[in-house]
N, C-alpha and C positions, 0 to 999 in steps of 0.2 A: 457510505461513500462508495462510491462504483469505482471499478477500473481506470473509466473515459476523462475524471474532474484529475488526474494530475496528468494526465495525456495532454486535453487542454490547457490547464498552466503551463504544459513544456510550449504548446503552440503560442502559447501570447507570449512567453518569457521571450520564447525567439524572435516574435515580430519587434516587440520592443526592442529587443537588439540591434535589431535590421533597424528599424526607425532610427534610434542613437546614432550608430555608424552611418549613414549616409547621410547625417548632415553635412550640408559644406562647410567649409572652413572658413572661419572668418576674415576678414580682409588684414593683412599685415599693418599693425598702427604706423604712423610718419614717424619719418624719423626724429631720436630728440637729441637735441643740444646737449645733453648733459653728458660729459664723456667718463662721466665714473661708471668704474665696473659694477654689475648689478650681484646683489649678493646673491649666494652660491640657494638654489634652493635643494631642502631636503624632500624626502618622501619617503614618508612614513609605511612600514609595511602593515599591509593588512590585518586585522585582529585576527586571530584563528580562532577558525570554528570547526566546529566536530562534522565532518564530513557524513551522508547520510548512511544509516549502516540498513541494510536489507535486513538485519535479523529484530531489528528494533519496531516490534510490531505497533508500539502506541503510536508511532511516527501516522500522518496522513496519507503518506505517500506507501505506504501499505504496496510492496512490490507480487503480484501475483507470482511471477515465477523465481523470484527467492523464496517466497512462503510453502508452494507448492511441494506438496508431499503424500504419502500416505501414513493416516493416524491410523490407532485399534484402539479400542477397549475390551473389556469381558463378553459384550454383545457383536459388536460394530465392527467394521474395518470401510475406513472411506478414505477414499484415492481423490487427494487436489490437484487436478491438473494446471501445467502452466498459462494454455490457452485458457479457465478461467470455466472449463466444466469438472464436473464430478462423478464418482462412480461411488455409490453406498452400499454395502449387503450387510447382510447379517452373519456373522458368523454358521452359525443353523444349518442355512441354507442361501450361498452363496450364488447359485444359480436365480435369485429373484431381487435382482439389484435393482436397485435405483438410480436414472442419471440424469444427469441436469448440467444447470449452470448454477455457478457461486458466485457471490459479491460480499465487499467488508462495507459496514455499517458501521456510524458514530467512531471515524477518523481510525478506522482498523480495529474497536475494540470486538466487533462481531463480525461473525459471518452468517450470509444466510443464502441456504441453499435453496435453491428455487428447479421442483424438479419438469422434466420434462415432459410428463405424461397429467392428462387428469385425477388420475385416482390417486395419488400421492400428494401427500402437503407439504409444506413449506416450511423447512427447519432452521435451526434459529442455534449458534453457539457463540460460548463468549471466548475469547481468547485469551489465555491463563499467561501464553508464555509462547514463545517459538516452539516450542516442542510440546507441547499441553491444550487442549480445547474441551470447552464442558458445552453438553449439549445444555437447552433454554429452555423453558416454557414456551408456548406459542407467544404468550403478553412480554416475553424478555425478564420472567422472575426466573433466578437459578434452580434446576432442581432440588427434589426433595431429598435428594442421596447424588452431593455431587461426586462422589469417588466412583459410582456406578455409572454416572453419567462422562466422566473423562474418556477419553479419546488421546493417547500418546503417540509422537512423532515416531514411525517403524524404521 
């Protein structure tokens, strides 16, 4: 799922808004003969519902700049930015980063970074938790040593 699919549900939510609200108003009915008073009406308050929480990564609406951060692992250290690119090195040797841009896949449960350059390929992590990310297989199988592969919120 990209950034852009709940940008456009904010766009349509709004027009259908606008659309609702500027109906006219219907014409006042005639008056009636009946002079008893009309019973009192109530109005029910709205059910409550769980407000959306930014840190609740299964949600769709997967908020890039609440998510954004910098993870590490044993190897790694990669920088989420909120505009929606990334910076990756390697521990080793931090001077040969990789940068790009990132997108969440299958309703926030992945990410995958898509880098900037040709000689770099396209990595692939699942999202364990707000604070947790395991790198993927290229095909989306977990690794072979997920604890080597973790990536924790810095």
């Amino acid at each position: 799922m990209s950034i852009r699919q709940p940008i456009a549900f904010a766009a349509l939510a709004f027009a259908t808004l606008l659309a609702v609200a500027c109906k006219p108003e219907p014409a006042a009915p005639a008056a009636s003969t009946n002079t008893e008073p009309a019973p009192p009406v109530s109005i029910a308050a709205p059910a409550p519902t769980d407000a959306l929480d930014a840190s609740d990564i299964s949600s769709p609406a997967l908020d890039a700049k609440a998510f954004a951060g910098t993870f590490g692992g044993d190897d790694d250290t990669l920088e989420l930015r909120a505009d929606s690119t990334f910076r990756l090195s390697a521990k080793a040797d931090a001077t040969k980063a990789i940068t790009g841009t990132w997108s969440t896949e299958q309703e926030g449960e992945h990410l995958r970074l898509t880098p900037a350059g040709k000689g770099a390929s396209t990595r692939l992590y699942d999202v364990v938790s707000r604070d947790e990310i395991q790198k993927l297989a290229a095909d989306g199988t977990p690794a072979a040593d997920p604890v080597a592969a973790s990536l924790h919120r810095q």
